[in-house]
C-alpha positions in Angstrom: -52.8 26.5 -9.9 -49.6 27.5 -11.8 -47.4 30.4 -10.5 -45.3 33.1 -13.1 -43.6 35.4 -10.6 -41.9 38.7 -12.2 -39.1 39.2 -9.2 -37.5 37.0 -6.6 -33.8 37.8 -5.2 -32.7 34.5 -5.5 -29.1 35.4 -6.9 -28.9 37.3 -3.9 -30.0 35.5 -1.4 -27.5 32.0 -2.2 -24.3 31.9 -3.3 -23.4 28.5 -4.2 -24.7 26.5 -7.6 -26.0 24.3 -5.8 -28.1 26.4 -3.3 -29.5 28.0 -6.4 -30.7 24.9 -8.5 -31.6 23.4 -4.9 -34.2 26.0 -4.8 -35.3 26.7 -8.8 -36.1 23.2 -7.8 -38.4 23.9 -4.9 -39.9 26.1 -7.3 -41.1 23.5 -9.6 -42.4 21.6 -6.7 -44.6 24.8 -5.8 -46.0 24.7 -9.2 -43.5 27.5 -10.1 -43.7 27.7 -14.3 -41.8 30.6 -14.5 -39.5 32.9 -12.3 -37.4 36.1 -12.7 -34.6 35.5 -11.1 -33.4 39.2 -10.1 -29.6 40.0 -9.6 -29.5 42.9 -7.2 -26.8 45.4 -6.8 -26.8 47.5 -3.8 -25.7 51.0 -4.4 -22.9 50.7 -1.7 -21.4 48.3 -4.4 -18.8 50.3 -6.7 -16.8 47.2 -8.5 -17.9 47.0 -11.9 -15.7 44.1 -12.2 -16.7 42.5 -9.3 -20.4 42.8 -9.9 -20.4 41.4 -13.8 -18.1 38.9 -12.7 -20.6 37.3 -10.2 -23.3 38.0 -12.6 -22.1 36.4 -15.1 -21.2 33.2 -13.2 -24.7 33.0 -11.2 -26.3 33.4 -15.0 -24.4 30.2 -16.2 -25.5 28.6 -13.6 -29.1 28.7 -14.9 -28.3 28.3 -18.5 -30.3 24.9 -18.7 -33.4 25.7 -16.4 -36.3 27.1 -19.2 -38.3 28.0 -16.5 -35.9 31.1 -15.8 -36.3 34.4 -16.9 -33.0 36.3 -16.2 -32.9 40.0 -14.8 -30.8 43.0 -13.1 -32.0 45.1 -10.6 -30.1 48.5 -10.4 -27.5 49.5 -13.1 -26.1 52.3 -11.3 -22.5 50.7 -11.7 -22.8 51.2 -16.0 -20.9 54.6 -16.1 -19.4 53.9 -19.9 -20.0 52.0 -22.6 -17.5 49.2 -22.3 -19.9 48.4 -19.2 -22.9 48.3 -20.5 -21.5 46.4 -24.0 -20.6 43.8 -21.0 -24.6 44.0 -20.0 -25.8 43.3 -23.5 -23.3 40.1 -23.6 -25.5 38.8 -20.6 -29.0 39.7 -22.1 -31.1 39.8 -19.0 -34.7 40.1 -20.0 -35.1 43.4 -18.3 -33.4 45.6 -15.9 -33.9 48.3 -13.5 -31.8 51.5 -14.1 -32.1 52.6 -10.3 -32.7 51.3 -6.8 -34.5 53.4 -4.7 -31.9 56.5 -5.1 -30.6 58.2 -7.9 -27.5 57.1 -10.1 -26.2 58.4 -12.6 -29.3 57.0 -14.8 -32.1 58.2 -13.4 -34.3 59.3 -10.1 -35.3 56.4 -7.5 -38.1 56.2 -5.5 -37.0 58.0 -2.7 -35.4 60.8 -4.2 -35.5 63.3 -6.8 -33.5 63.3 -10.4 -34.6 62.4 -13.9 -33.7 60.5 -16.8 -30.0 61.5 -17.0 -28.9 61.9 -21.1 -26.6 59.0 -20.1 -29.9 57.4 -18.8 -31.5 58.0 -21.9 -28.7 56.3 -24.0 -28.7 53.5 -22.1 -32.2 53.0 -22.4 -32.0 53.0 -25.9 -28.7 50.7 -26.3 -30.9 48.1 -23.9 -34.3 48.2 -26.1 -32.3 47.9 -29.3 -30.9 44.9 -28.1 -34.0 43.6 -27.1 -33.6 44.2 -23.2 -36.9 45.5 -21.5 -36.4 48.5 -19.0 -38.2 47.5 -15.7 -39.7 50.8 -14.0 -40.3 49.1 -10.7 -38.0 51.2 -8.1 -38.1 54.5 -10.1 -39.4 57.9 -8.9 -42.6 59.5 -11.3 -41.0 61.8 -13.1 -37.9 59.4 -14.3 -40.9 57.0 -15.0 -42.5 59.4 -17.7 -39.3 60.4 -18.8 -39.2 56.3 -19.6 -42.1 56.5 -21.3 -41.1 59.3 -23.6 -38.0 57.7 -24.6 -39.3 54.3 -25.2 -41.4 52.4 -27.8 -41.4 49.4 -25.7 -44.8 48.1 -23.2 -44.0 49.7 -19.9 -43.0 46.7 -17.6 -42.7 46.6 -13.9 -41.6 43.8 -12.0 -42.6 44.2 -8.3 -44.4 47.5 -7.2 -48.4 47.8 -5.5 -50.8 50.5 -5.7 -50.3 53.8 -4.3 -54.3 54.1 -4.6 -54.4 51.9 -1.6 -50.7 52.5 0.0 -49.6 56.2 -0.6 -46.1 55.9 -0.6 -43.9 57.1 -3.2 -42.3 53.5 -4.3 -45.9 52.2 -5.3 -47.5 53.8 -8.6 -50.7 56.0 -8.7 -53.6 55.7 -10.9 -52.1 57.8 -14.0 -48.8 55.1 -13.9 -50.8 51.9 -14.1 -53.1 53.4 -16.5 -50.2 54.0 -18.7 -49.2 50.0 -18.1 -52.7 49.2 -19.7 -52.0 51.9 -22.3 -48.7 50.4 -23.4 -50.2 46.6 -23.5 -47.5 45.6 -20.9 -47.5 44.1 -17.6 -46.9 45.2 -13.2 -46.5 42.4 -11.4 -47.9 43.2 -7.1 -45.2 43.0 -4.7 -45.6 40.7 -1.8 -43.9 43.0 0.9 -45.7 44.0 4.2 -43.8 47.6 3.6 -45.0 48.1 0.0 -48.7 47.1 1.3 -49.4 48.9 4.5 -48.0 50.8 7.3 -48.6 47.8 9.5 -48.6 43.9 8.9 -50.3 43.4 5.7 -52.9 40.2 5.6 -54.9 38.9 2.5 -57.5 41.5 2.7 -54.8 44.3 2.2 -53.5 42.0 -0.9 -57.1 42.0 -2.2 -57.4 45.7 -2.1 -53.8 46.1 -4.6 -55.0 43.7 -6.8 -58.3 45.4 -7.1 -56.5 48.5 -7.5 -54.5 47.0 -10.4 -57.1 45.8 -12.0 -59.0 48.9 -11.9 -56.7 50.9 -13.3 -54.9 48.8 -15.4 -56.7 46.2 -16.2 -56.9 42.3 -15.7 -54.8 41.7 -18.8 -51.6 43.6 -17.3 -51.6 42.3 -13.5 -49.7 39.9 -11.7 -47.3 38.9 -9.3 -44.0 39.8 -8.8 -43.9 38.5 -5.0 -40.1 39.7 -4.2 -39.6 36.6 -2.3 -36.2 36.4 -1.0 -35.9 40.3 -0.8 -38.1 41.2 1.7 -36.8 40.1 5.0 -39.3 37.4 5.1 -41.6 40.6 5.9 -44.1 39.2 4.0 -48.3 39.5 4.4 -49.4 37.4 7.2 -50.9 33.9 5.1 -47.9 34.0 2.8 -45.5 31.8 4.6 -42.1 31.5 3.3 -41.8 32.0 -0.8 -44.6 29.9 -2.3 -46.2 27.7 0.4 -49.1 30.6 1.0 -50.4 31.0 -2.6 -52.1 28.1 -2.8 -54.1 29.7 0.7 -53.8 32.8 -1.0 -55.9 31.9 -4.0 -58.3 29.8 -2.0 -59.4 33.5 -0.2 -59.0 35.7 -3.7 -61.5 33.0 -5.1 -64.4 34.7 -3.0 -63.3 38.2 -4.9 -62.3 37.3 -8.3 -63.3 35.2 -11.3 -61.2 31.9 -11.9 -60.7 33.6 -15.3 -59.1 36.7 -13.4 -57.2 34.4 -11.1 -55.7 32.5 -13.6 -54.0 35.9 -15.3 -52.9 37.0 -12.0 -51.4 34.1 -11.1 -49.9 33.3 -14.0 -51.2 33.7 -18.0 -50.6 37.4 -18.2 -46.8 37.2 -17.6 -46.8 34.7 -19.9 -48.3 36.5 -22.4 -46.4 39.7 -22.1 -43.2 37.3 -22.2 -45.1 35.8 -25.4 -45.8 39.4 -26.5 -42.3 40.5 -26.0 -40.4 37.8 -27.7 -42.3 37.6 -31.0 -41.7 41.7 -31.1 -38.3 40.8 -30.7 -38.2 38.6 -33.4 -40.2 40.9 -36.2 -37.5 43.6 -35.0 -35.0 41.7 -36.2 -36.6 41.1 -39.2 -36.6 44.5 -40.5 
């Protein structure tokens, strides 16, 4: 059982090079193949210079680990262009323009706002440099607005089913529809407070999945477990970062195929990051 996960805060949760290699390493050992290792910025942060200065040190400390998919979580800091030249230098895979309130990009999850024409640029300057735009933390209408604006697969890291969980930082029916519709990729979040309004087991992770694949498909679904981010709040079964998935699957196997479980767990983020590069590489063919 091998294990692509979408979003983990590891950046954020250790400091030191060796904390951080220390656990890419425990990773591997978990049958990790792939991680997105998410740089979070919280909106109280203001220092530009700060923030891209840590950024870019924390990315050189994973230059030589394959296994490592770079990303940024909330771009509410890039007010010009000098900034967000600085964000193309670092060529994350994907980013999130928001956290769960609005910048001056766009409308988080917990707020109102759209896709600001700043927003918009940026959007563009990322795609054309090959940078996805992850959705996950964005409120509906800045999400179509995304989808208006961009030929790219919609892509979101960490989010769950507000089919199952009505809340407004999980997507509906329509929004994962539109994932299947764009050939690209959500990845479930493992967080009791994305799952349920109480503590969230394997039977409540069961019922998002099923969602997902419902609506979106079993091409487009897996995880992006948040691990490191949540407060440890995670479903009961899932003991800290990747020791529960192997229990995990053992239950899911009663609900879904192998087939299904393999995509989930790891072949469709694979593919999408497949997907993704070779479009990269015919773009800059043209």
């Amino acid at each position: 059982m091998q294990i692509a996960d979408a979003h983990n805060d590891v950046l954020m949760s250790f400091i030191e090079k060796e904390q951080i290699l220390e656990y890419i390493k425990f990773c591997k050992n978990n049958k990790v193949v792939k991680i997105f290792t998410a740089y979070y910025v919280s909106p109280e942060q203001e220092s530009s210079k700060i923030i891209l200065k840590d950024i870019t040190q924390k990315f050189t400390y994973l230059d030589n680990e394959p296994m490592v998919i770079k990303s940024l979580e909330n771009l509410g800091y890039v007010h010009n262009n000098k900034i967000l030249d600085q964000i193309i230098n670092l060529n994350p895979f994907c980013a999130t323009l928001t956290w769960n309130h609005a910048n001056i990009l766009a409308g988080g999850a917990y707020s109102s706002g759209k896709l600001t024409e700043w927003g918009k640029l940026v959007v563009n300057r990322l795609n054309q440099n090959g940078i996805i735009i992850d959705t996950a933390h964005l409120n509906e209408h800045s999400f179509w607005d995304i989808v208006c604006v961009t030929n790219e697969p919609i892509f979101c890291s960490h989010c769950a089913s507000r089919e199952v969980y009505d809340i407004p930082r999980n997507f509906n029916k329509n929004q994962l529809r539109q994932i299947e519709k764009s050939n690209g990729y959500i990845g479930l979040c493992l967080y009791d407070k994305l799952l349920c309004d109480s503590k969230a087991n394997f039977d409540t992770i069961r019922a998002h999945l099923s969602s997902f694949l419902e609506f979106a498909g079993e091409d487009h679904v897996g995880f992006g477990t948040d691990f490191n981010g949540t407060g440890e709040q995670n479903p009961t079964g899932i003991k800290l970062d990747y020791y529960g998935m192997q229990e995990l699957y053992n239950y899911l196997i009663n609900y879904f195929s192998t087939s299904q479980l393999q995509k989930f767990y790891h072949k469709n983020l694979l593919d999408f990051l497949e997907k993704f590069s070779q479009n990269k590489k015919d773009k800059a063919l043209i």
